[in-house]
N, C-alpha and C positions, 0 to 999 in steps of 0.2 A: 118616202115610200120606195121601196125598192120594184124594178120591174118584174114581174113575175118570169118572164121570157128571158130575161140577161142573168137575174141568181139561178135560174135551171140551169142553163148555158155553164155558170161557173160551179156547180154542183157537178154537174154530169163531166165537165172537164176536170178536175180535180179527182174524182171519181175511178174515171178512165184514166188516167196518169196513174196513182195507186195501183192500181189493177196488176196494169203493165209492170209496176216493180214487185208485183207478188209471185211467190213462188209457184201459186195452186192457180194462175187465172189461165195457162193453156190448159191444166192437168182438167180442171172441171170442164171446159168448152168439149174436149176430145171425150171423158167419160161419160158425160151426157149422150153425145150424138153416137158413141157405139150402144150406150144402152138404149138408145130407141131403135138404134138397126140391129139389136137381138130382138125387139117387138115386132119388128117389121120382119124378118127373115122367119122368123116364128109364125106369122099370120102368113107369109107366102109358101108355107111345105107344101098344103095341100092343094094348091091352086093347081089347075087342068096343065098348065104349059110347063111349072115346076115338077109336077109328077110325071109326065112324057120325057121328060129329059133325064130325071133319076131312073126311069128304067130303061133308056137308053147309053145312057153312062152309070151302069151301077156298080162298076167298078169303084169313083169316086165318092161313091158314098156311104154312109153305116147303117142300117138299117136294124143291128141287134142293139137292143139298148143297153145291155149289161157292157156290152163294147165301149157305147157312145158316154155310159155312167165312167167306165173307167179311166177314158181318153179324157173327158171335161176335169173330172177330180185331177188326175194326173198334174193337166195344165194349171189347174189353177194350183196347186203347192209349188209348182215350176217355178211360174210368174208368180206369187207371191214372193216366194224365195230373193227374183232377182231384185222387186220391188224395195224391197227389203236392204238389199246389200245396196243398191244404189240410192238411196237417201241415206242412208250411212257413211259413201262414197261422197256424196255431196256435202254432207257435216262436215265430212273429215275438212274437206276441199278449202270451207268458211274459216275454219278453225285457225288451218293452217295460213291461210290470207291475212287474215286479221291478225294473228300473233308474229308473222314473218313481214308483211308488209304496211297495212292502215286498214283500220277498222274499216275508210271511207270505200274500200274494195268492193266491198260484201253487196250491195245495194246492186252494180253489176254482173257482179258471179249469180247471185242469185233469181236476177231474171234474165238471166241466158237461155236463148228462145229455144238454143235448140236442145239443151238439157229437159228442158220442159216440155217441149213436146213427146221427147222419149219416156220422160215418166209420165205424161198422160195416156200414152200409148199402152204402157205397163198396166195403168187402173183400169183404161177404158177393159183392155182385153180381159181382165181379172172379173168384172163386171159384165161382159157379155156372158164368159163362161157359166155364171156362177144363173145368167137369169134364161140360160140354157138348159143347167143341170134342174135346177126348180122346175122347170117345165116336162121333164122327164116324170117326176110325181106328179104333176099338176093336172094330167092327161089320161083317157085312156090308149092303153096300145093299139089298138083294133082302128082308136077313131083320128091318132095322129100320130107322126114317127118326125124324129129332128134329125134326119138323115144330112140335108145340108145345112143346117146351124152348125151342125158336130162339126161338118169338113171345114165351114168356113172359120168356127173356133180354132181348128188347126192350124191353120193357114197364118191365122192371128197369132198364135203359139211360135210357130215359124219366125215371125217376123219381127218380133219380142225380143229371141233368140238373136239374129241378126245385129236389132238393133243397141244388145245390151254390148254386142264386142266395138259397135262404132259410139257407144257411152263412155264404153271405159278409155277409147283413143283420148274424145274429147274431154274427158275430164283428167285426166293426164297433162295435157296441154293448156287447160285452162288454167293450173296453178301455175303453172311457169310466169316468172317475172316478166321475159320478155317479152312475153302474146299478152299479159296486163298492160304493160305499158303500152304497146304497138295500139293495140285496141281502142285502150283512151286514146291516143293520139289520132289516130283514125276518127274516130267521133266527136272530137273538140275541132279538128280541122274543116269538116263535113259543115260542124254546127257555125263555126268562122266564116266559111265562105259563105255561107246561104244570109249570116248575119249581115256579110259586106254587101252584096247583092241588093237586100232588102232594106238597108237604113241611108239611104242616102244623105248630105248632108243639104243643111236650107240652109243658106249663108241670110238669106230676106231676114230668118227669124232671131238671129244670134243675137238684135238688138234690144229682144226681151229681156235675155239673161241679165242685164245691167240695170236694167230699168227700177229706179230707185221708189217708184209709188209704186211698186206690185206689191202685196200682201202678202204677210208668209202664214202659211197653216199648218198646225201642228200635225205630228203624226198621232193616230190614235192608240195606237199600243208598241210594243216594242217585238224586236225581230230580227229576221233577217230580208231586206227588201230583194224581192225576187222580179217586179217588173209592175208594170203599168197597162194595162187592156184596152185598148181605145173600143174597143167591141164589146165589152162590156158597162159601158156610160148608157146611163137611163138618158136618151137623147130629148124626151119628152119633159123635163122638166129642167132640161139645161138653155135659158134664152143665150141670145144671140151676143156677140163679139166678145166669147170666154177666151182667154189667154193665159195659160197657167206653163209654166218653167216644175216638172219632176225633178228635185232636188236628189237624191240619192240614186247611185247607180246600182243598177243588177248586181247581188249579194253583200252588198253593203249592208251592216250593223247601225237599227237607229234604237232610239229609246221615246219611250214615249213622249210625245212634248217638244223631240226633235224637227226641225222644221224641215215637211216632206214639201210641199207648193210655192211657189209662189207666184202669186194670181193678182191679174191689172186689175182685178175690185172685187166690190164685197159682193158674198156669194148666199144664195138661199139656202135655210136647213136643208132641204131635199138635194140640193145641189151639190152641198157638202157630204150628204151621206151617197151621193153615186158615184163622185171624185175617189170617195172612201174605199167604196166597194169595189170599184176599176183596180185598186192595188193587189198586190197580192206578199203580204209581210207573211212568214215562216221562221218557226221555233227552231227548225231544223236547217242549215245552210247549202244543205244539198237537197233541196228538196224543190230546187226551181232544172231548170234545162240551159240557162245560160253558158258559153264555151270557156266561161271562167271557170266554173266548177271543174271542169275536166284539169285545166293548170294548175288549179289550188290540189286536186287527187295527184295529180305528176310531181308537186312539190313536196307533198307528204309523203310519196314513195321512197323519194332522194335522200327527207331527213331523217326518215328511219330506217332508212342503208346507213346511213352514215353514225346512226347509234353503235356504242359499245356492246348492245347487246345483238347485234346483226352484224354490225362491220361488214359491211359491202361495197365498198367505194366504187366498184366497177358497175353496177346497179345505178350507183347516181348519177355518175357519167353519160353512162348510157341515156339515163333523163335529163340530164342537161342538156346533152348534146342536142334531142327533142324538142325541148322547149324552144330554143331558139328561132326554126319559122313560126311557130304557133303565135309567139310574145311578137316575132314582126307584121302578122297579120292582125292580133289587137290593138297594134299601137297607128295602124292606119284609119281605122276607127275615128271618125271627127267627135269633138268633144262634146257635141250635139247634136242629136236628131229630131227633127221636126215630123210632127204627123197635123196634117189641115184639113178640115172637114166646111169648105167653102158655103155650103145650104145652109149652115147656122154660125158662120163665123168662129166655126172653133180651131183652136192653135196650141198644140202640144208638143212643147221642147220636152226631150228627155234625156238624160245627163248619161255620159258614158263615162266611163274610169280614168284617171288621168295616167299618163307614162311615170307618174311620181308615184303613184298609188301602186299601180300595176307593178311596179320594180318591188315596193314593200311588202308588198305582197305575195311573188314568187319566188325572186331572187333573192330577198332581204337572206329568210330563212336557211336557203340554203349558204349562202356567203357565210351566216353564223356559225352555223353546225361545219360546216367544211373548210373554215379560214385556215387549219391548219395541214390542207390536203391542199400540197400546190398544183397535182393537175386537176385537181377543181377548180380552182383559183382560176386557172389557164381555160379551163372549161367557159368556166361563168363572163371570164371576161372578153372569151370571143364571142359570146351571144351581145355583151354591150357593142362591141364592134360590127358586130351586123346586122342590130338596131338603128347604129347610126348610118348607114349606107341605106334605109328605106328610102324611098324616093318619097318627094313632098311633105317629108319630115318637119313640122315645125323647128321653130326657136326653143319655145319652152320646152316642147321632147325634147331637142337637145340638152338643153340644161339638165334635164333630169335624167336622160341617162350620162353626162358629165358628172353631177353629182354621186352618183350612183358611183361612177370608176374613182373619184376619190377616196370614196369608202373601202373600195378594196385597194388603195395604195395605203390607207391607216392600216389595216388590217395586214396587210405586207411585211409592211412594218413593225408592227407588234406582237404578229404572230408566228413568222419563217423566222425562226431561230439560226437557222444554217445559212453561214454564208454563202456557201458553194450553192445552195439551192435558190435561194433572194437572188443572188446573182443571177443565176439562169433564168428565172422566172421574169426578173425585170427588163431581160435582154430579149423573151419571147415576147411579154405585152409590151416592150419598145416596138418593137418589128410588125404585130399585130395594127398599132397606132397608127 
């Protein structure tokens, strides 16, 4: 049985995640709240302290309706208008992302908060005006007048205006390659540090990982594994000294049947379905928040710069060069994190990505598609050199980014045709070395 209180928990977070990558979740929040402050500014014309101030400033405001009929219509074709052209402006934006750099772009551009606040802005005002103008029929003249709705419609009009030339800046600038990249980088580094911060390692617990009578349990369906909830365990039906090893790392590919647990004993049905539910498997591989996702989008940038149909070598560079702190702050990452819940005895390892994994991962790809671009080559291989100068660096990281510079001395080899270039290139990664 599932807790009622922790599946809400992961409904309503799921939910709220969604939201956030939706194009319409500021434009509604903002359309709404001006349409109830046209209700409200409507119920306040004719209050005592509203009307004292309209005939003491009646300058500022419209008191002939055929005026105020014409001012609201006005605006609302205006703002329609620009409505109009900037979701237009925004397709183009997707279009051009996706065809020029990776589909996986688009999930970013398109909830870009502050794009979306300006087109909320656009509907919210489109919507006051319009439950402005209704109110001008809705009424008689004698017994009510929209003297400050109109002005403050205006004002909204104004500001629409404004915000449509500081639209066009930012949507200008958001297709540029280089504020995509910067920006991922920016947000994978944010989501790094707060990662290193928060997962310390348990050296107590590593002697799980080996332990040859723990149990392995299968995965229930297949996906992409996005993480583990320890706030999500129905804590009510779990007894005491549970010990379970998360076998698959954040956005790692399992299949159903793949062994996700492994657990120092056998577990009750209800046990096994809140273990279940604590997970969180996705169809979609970006569809979690881990600061891989952001390297695996920087990796995908590089290899389709480096396609025949884009040819941008300066582009992947650019993201090479990038990657390199990023890949040094996940490979400081201990290959295990423990979480301990001491009032019930509970012990949860959970797996992080190995420096082998991690390399095939980011680097493999680009090495392929670029082996034959030596200052890639030159690129790629000063990020292995400044891998290996992390401090507290294991042995096996080592090995594996050694392994890793092997591959690009095959690749050297097989693919710099030009002497004069292999030449050079092997006297830079000498020097490098």
């Amino acid at each position: 049985m599932k807790n009622p209180i922790t599946f809400a928990k992961k409904i309503v977070k799921k939910a709220y995640q969604r939201a956030l990558r939706s194009i319409a979740f500021y434009q509604v929040i903002i359309s709404l709240g001006l349409l109830f402050f046209a209700l409200l500014t409507l119920s306040l014309e004719n209050v005592g302290i509203i009307t004292e101030v309209k005939k003491s400033t009646s300058y500022l405001f419209i008191e002939d309706t055929d005026t105020a009929r014409t001012i609201l219509s006005t605006l609302i074709v205006v703002i329609l208008s620009l409505t109009v052209f900037s979701f237009t402006m925004v397709m183009v934006v997707l279009s051009q992302a996706s065809s020029n750099f990776s589909p996986r772009l688009l999930p970013g551009l398109v909830s870009n908060k502050k794009h979306q606040l300006i087109l909320g802005w656009y509907i919210g005002t489109l919507l006051y005006c319009t439950m402005i103008l209704i109110s001008l029929g809705a009424y008689e003249l004698k017994n009510s007048t929209v003297g400050m709705s109109t002005t403050i419609a205006a004002v909204l009009g104004i500001c629409c205006v404004a915000l449509f030339v500081s639209f066009i800046h930012t949507i200008s600038s958001a297709v540029q390659i280089q504020n995509i990249v910067g920006r991922i980088c920016k947000q994978t580094a944010k989501k790094m540090d707060k990662l290193l911060d928060v997962e310390p390692s348990e050296e107590v617990s590593l002697k799980l990982v080996g332990d040859a009578n723990f149990k392995l349990v299968p995965a229930n369906k297949d996906g992409y594994f996005q993480g583990f909830d320890t706030d999500l365990l129905n804590f009510d039906v779990l007894t005491a000294d549970l010990q379970l090893v998360v076998i698959p790392y954040s956005c790692e590919h399992i299949y159903r049947g793949d062994p996700l647990f492994r657990i120092n004993r056998p577990v009750t049905k209800e046990e096994e379905e809140s273990l279940y539910f604590a997970c969180t498997i996705s169809k979609d591989l970006h569809d979690g928040k881990h600061p891989l996702l952001g390297m695996i989008k920087l990796m995908e940038v590089a290899v389709r710069a480096m396609s025949p149909g884009i040819n941008d070598p300066g582009t992947a560079l650019d993201v090479v060069h990038k990657l390199g702190p990023l890949l040094g702050k996940m490979i400081r990452l201990p290959n295990y994190t423990s979480t301990h819940h001491t009032a019930i005895g509970l012990v949860v390892m959970k797996t992080n990505i190995s420096t082998s994994n991690l390399l095939d991962t980011v680097i493999q790809p680009i090495r392929l598609y670029g082996k034959k671009d030596s200052s890639l080559i030159k690129g790629l291989h000063k990020i292995l050199n400044y891998l290996s100068a992390v401090q507290n660096i294991s042995q096996v990281d080592l090995k594996a980014i050694g392994d890793e510079r092997e591959a690009f001395e095959e690749d050297i080899a097989a693919f710099i045709t030009n002497t004069r270039d292999k030449k050079r290139i092997v006297e830079v990664l000498t020097a490098q070395s």
